[in-house]
C-alpha positions as CSV (number, residue, x, y, z in Angstrom):
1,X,123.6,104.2,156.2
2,X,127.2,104.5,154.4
3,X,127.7,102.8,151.2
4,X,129.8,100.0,152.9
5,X,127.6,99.2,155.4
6,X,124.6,99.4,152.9
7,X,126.6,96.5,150.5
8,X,127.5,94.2,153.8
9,X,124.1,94.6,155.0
10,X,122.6,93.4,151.7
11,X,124.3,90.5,151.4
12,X,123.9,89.7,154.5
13,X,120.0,90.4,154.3
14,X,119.6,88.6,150.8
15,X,122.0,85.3,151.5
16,X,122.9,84.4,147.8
17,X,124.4,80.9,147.2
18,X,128.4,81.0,148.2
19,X,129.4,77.6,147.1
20,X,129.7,76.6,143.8
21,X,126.8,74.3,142.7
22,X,127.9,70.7,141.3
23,X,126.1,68.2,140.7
24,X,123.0,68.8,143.0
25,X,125.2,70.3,145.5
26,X,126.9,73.0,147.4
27,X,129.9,72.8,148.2
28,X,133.1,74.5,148.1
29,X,136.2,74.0,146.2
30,X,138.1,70.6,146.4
31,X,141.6,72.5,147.6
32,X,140.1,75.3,149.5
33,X,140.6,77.7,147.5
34,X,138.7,81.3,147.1
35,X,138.4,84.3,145.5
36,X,137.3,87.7,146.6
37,X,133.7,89.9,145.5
38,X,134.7,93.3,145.7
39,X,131.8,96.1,145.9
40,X,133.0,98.6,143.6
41,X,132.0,101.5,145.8
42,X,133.6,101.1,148.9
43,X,136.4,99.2,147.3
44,X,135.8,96.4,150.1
45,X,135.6,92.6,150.3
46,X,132.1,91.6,150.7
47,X,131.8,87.8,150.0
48,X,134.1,85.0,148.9
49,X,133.5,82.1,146.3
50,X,135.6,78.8,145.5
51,X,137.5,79.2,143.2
52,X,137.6,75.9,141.1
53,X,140.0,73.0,141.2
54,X,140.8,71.0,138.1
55,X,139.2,68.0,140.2
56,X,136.2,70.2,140.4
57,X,135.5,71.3,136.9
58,X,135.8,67.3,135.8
59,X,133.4,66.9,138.8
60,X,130.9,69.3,136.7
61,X,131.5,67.9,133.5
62,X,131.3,64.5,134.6
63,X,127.9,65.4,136.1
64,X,126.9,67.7,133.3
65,X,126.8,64.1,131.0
66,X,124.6,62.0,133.0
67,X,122.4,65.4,133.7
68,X,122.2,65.6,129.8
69,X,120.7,61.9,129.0
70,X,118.2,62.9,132.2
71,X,116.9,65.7,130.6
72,X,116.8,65.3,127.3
73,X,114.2,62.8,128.0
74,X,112.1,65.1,130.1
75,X,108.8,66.0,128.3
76,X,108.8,69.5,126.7
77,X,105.7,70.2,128.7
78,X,107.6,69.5,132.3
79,X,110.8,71.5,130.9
80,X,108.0,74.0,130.1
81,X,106.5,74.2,134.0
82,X,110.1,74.3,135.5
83,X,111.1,77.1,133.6
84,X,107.6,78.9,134.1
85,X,107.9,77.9,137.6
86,X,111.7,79.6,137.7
87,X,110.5,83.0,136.3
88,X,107.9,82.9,139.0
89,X,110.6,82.6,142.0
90,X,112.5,85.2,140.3
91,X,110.0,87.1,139.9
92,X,108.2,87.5,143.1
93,X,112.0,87.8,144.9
94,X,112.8,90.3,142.8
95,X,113.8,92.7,145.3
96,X,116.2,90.5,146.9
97,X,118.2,89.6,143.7
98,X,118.4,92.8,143.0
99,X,120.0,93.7,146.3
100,X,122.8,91.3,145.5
101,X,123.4,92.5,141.7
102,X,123.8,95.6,143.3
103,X,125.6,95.0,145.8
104,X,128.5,92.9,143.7
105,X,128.3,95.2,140.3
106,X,127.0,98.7,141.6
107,X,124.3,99.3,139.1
108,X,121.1,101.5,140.9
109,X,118.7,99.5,142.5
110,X,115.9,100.7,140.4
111,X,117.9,99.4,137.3
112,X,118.6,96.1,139.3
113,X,115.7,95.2,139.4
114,X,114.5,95.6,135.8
115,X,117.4,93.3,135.3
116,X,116.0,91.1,137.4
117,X,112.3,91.2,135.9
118,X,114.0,91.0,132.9
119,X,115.8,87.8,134.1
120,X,112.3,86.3,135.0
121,X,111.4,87.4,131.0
122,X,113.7,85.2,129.9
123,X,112.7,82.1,131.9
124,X,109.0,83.1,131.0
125,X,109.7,83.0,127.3
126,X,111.4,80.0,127.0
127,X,108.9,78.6,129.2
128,X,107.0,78.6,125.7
129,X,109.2,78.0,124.0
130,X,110.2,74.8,124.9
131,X,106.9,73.4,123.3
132,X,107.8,75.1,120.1
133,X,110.7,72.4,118.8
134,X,108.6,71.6,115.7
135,X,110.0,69.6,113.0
136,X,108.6,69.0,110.0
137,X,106.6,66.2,107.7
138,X,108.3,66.2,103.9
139,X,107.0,65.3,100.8
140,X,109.2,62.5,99.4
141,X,110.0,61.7,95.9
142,X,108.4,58.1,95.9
143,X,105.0,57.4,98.2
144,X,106.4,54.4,100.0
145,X,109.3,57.0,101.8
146,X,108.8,58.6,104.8
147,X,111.2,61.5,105.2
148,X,111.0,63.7,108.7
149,X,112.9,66.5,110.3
150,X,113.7,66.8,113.8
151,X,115.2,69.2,116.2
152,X,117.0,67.6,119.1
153,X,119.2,68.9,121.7
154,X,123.1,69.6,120.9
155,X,124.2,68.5,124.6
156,X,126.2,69.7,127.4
157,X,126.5,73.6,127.1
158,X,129.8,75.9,128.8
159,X,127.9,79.5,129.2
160,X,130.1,82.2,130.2
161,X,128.4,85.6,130.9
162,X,130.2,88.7,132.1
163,X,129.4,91.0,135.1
164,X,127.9,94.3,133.7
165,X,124.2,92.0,133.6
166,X,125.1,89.3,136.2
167,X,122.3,88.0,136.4
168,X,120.3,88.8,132.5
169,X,123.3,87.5,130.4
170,X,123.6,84.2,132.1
171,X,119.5,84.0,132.0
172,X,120.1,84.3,128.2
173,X,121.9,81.2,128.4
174,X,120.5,79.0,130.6
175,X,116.9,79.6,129.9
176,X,117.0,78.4,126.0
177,X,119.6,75.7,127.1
178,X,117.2,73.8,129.5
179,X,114.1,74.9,127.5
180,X,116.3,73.0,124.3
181,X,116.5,69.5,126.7
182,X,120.3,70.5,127.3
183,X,122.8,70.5,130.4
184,X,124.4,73.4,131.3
185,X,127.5,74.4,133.3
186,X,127.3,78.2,134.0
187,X,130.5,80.1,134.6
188,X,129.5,83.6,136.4
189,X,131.2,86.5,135.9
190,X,134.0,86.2,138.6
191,X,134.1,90.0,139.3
192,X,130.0,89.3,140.2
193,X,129.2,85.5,140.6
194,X,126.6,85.7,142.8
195,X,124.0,86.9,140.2
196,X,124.5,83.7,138.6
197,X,124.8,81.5,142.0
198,X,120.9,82.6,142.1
199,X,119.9,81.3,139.3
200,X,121.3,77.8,140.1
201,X,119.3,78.1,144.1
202,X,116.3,79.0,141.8
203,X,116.9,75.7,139.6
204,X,117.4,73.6,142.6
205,X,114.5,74.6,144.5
206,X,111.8,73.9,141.6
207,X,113.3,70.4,141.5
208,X,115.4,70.4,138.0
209,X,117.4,67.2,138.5
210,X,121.4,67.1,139.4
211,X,123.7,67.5,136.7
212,X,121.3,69.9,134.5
213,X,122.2,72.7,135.8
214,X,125.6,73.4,137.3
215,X,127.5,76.8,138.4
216,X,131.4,76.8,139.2
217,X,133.1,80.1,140.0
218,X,137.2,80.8,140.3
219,X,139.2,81.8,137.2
220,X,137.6,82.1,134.0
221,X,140.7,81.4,131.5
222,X,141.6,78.4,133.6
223,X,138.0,77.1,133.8
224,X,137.2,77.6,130.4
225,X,140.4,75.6,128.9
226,X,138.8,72.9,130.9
227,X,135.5,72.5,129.6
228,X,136.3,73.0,126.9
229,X,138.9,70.4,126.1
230,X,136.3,67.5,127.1
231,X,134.7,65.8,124.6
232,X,131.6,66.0,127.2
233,X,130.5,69.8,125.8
234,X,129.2,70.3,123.0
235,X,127.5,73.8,122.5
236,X,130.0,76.7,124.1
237,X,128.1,80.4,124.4
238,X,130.0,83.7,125.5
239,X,129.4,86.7,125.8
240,X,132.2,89.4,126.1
241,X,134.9,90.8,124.9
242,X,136.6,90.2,121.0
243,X,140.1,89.2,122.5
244,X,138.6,86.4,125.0
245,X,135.9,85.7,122.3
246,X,138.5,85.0,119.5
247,X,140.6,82.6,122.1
248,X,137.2,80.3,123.1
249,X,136.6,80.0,119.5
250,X,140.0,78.9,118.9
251,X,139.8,76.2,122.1
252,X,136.2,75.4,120.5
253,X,137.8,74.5,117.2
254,X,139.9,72.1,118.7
255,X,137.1,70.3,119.8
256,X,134.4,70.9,116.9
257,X,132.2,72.3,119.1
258,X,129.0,74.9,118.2
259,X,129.6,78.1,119.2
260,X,127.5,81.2,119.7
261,X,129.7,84.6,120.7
262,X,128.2,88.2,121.4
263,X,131.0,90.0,121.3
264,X,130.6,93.5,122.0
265,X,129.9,96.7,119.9
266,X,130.4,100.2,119.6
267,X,127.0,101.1,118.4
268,X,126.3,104.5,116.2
269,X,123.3,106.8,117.1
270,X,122.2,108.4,114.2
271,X,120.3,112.2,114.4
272,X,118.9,113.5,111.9
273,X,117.7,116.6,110.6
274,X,114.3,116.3,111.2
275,X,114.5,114.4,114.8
276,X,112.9,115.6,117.7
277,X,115.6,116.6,119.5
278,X,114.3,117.5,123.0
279,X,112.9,113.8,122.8
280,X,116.0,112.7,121.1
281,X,118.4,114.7,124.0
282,X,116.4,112.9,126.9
283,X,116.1,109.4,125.4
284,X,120.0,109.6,124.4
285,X,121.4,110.6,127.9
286,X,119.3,108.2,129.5
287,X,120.1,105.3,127.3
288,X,123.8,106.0,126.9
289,X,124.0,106.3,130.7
290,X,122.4,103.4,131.8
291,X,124.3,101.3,134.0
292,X,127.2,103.6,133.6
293,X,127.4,103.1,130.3
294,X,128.5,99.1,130.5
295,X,126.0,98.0,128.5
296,X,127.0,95.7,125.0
297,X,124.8,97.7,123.0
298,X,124.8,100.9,124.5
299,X,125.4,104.2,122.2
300,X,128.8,105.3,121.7
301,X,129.5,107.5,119.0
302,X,126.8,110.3,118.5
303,X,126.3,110.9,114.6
304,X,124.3,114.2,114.4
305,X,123.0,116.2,111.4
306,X,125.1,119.1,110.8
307,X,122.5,121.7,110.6
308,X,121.4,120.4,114.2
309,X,124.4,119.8,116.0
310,X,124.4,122.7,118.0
311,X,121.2,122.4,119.3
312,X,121.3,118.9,120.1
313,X,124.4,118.9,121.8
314,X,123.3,122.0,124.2
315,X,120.4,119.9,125.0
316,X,122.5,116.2,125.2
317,X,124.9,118.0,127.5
318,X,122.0,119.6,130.0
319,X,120.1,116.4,130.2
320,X,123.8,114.6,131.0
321,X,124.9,117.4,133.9
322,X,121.6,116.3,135.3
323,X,122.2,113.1,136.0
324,X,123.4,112.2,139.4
325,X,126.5,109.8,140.3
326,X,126.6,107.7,143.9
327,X,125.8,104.6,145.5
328,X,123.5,102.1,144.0
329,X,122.1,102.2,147.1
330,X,121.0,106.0,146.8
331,X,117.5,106.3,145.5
332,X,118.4,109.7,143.6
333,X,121.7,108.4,141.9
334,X,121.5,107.8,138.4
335,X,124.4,106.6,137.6
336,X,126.9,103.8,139.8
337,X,130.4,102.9,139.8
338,X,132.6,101.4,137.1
339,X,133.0,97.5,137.1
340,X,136.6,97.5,138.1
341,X,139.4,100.1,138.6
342,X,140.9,98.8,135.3
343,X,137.3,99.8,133.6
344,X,137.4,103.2,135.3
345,X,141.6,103.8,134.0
346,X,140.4,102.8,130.6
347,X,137.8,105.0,130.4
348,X,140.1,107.7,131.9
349,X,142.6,106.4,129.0
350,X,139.8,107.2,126.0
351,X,139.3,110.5,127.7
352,X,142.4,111.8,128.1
353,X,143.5,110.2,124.1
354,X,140.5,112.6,122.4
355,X,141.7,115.5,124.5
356,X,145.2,115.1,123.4
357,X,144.1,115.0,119.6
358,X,141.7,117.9,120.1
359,X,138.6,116.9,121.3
360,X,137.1,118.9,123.7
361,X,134.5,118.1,126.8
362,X,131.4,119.8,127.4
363,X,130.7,117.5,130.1
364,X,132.4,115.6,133.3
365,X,135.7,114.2,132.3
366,X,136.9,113.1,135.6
367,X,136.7,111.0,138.6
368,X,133.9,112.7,140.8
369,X,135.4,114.9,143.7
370,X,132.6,113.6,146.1
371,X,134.2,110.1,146.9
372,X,136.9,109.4,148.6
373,X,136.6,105.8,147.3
374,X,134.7,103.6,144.3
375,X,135.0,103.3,140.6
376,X,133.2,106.2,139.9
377,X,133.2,108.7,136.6
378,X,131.6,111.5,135.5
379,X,128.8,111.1,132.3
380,X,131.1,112.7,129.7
381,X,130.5,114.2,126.5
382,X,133.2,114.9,124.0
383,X,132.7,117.3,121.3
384,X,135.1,118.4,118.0
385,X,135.3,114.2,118.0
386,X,137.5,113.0,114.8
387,X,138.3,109.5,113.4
388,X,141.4,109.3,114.2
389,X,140.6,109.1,118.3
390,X,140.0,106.0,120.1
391,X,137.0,106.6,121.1
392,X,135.7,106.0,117.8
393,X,137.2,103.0,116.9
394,X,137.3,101.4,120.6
395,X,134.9,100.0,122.8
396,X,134.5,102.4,125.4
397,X,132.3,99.9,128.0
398,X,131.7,103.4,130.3
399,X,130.4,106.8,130.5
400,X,131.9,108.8,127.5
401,X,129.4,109.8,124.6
402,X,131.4,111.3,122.1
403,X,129.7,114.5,119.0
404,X,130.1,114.2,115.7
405,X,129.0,115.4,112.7
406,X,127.8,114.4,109.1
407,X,126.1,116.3,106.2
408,X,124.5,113.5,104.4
409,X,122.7,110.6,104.5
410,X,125.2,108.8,102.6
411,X,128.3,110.1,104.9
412,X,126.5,109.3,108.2
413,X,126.2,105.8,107.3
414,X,129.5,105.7,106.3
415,X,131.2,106.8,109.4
416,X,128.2,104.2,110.7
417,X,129.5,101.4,109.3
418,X,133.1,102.0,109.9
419,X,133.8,100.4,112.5
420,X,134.8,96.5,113.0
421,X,131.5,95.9,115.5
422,X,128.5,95.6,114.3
423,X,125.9,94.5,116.8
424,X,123.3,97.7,117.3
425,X,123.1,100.8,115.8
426,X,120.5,103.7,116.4
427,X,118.2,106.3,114.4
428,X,116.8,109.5,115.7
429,X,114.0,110.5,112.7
430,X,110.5,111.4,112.0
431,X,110.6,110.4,108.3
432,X,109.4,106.8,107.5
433,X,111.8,106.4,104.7
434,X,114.7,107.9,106.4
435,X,113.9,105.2,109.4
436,X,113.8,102.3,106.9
437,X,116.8,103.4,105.1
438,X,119.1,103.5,107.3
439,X,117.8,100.8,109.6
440,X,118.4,98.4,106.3
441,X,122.1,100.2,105.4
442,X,122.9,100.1,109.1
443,X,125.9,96.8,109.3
444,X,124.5,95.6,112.4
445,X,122.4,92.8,114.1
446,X,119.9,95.1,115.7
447,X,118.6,99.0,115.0
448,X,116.6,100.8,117.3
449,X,114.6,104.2,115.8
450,X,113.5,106.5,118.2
451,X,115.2,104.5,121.0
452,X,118.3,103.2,122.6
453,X,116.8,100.3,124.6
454,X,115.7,97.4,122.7
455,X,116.8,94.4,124.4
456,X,113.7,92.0,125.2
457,X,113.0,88.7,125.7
458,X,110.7,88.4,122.8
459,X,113.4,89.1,120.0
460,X,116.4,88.1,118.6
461,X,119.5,89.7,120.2
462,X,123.2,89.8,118.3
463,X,125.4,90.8,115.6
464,X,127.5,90.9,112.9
465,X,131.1,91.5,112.0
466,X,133.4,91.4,114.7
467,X,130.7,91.5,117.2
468,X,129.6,87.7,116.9
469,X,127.4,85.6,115.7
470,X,124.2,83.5,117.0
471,X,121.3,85.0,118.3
472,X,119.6,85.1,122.3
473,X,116.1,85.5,122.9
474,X,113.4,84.8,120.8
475,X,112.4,82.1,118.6
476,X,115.5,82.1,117.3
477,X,117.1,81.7,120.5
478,X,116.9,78.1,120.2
479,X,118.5,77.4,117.5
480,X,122.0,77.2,118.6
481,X,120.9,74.9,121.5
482,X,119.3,72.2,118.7
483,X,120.8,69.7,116.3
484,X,118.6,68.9,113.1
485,X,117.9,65.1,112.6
486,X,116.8,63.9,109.3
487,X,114.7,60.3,108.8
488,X,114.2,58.5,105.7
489,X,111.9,55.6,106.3
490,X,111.5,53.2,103.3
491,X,107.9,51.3,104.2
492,X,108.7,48.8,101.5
493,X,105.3,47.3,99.6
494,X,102.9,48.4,102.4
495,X,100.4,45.8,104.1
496,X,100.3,42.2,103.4
């Protein structure tokens, strides 16, 4: 089956939502209007979505108020079964979600899917979670005062997620939201909004009531400026790039509104001299690869120890030659397309920069000569990597692992930390003290030793510096979805 036909034929098969979801309904946009789902392989039109009117988006936020007073009166416990009942939909339908997210965004189906189980994580945690909104008893200065601590929810919530985790990132987001007793309006990714359009079937089918959960699809910058000039939200969460981050921050300031932003990274893999480096080779390629490299917190510079360079770079560059590119579709590819043609010229733009200043590639490089169509690139490896290329200071959101060197402790965590992002970094080591040393020195939100992935429902996920701020998953995960009440009761002389 050609990689057209197999994209058609799993939408087709699989039937995702279409319509935008408002208010306990499908339907499409009030003017008509559309916009196109492109597979990135075949470079084809494979589904349309509305794309949001004006009259719409009031139409959600409107409903997203009267859902909000609904829920935030629902018991903890029934939040709690919906959820749990929603990571058991996903989960036992994982195979078809999976055939949409990679159908819409490319990624291999075997790595769909563990976004998708994933997804089901999330709804599964929080599930839990949304018994754990303790507050707190305190001691008073004076026995006739009562004082108490309570966490309620903030409100309305705008989630934005983008399209390299379709249907993970907006899970993030939703998932603490309802467990929290808030509304939510999600905005999918408009490059793959069908992920997202899911989730909102798999809210409407275990019976969460109208107006808590709401999906609108159509342009993001218009639909953002929106939502977020009503007074009706009050809790915005992105995740996504620093320029668009920096401008919903901005809009949110206007309004006073919480904000929690994950805004991307460019996350150092340390190697040290006494790593394992055939373990350290394998577990890099893989990780750095995964899902074509479009992954917030994959690794993109490569720090290695001097004395090992050589070695680990032979060894980083076999296990990357290995790897196979193609269809998402195809049980032996690896490695999918790019998210857009202007992803796949940027990465061509970081490539051809570090050649030009001297860099040299060991690796790929290039658009693969087997396809006649898609977003595809080669997994690249740069070596003779210096500061002054973009690579190293940029995002790179795609295949390119650049080489570099350090001599000492001291300098690799320097050229670490010099970067503006600062949400994960990454230790190859054997020595306990090396591990701990670095993972406290390390100016990010999240370190990994001995591996690259380390996202999981259980923990905290975010970052520091330019990368954002807030945290998803976890116990913590709650927190920007809460308001803290305080209550000082005076009970006067006590019983007559």
């Amino acid at each position: 089956m050609s990689p057209t036909t197999t994209a058609t034929s799993a939408i087709a098969q699989a039937a995702p939502p279409t319509r935008m979801y408002l208010d306990g309904v499908w339907r499409e946009a009030s003017n008509g209007a559309q916009v196109e789902v492109v597979d990135p392989v075949s470079e084809l039109v494979i589904a349309t979505v509305p794309n949001a009117s004006d009259d719409d988006i009031d139409e959600a936020l409107a409903a997203a108020a009267v859902g909000f007073r609904t829920w935030r009166k629902v018991s903890a416990w029934e939040r709690s079964a919906k959820l749990r009942e929603m990571a058991r939909i996903i989960a036992a339908e994982a195979d078809r979600f999976a055939m949409v997210l990679t159908a819409e965004m490319g990624k291999p189906l075997a790595q769909a899917r563990g976004e998708i189980m994933a997804t089901a994580d999330q709804f599964d945690w929080y599930a839990d979670e949304a018994r754990r909104l303790y507050g707190r008893v305190v001691e008073a200065h004076t026995t006739d005062t009562r004082i108490l601590v309570r966490r309620e929810p903030i409100g309305p919530v705008a989630a934005f997620a983008p399209w390299n985790f379709p249907s993970y990132l907006p899970a993030r987001k939703v998932a603490p939201a309802l467990a929290a007793g808030c509304s939510v309006i999600l905005v999918p990714p408009v490059e793959a909004p069908l992920s997202g359009l899911l989730l909102a079937e798999v809210a409407d089918r275990v019976g969460i009531p109208a107006g808590v959960v709401g999906a609108i699809t159509g342009d993001p910058a218009r639909i953002s400026a929106r939502l977020l000039a009503s007074d009706v939200i009050r809790k915005v969460s992105f995740t996504g790039s620093v320029p668009v981050g920096i401008s919903l921050l901005k809009l949110a300031a206007d309004g006073v509104k919480a904000v929690s932003m994950e805004l991307g990274g460019h996350a150092p893999v340390l190697v040290f001299s006494d790593a394992d480096l055939t373990t350290a080779a394998k577990v890099a390629a893989a990780g750095k690869f995964r899902n074509g490299g479009q992954v917030c917190i994959a690794a993109s510079r490569f720090l290695v120890h001097e004395s090992i360079a050589d070695d680990f770079t032979e060894q980083f560059v076999a296990a990357t030659r290995a790897l196979r590119v193609g269809s998402g579709f195809d049980a032996s590819s690896d490695v999918g397309p790019l998210g857009s043609e202007r992803r796949r010229a940027a990465v061509e733009g970081l490539v051809a920069d570090a050649v030009g200043r001297g860099a040299s590639v060991a690796a790929g490089g290039s658009r693969p000569a087997d396809f006649t169509s898609g977003y595809f690139f080669e997994p690249t490896v740069l070596t003779g990597v210096t500061a002054d290329m973009a690579v190293m200071s940029e995002e790179p959101f795609g295949p390119i692992a650049p080489i570099t060197t350090f001599a000492s402790f001291d300098e690799g965590i320097a050229i670490a930390n010099s970067t503006r992002y600062g949400l994960a970094g990454f230790v190859f080591t054997r020595d306990l003290a090396t591990a701990f040393r670095a993972s406290e020195e390390l100016e990010v939100g999240m370190v990994g030793v001995n591996q690259l992935t380390i996202a999981t429902a259980e923990a905290p996920f975010g970052g520091v510096k330019a990368s954002g701020f807030g945290r998803e998953g976890g116990a913590e995960g709650l927190d920007g979805y809460t308001v803290t009440k305080y209550m000082s009761m005076l009970l006067g002389d006590g019983p007559a």
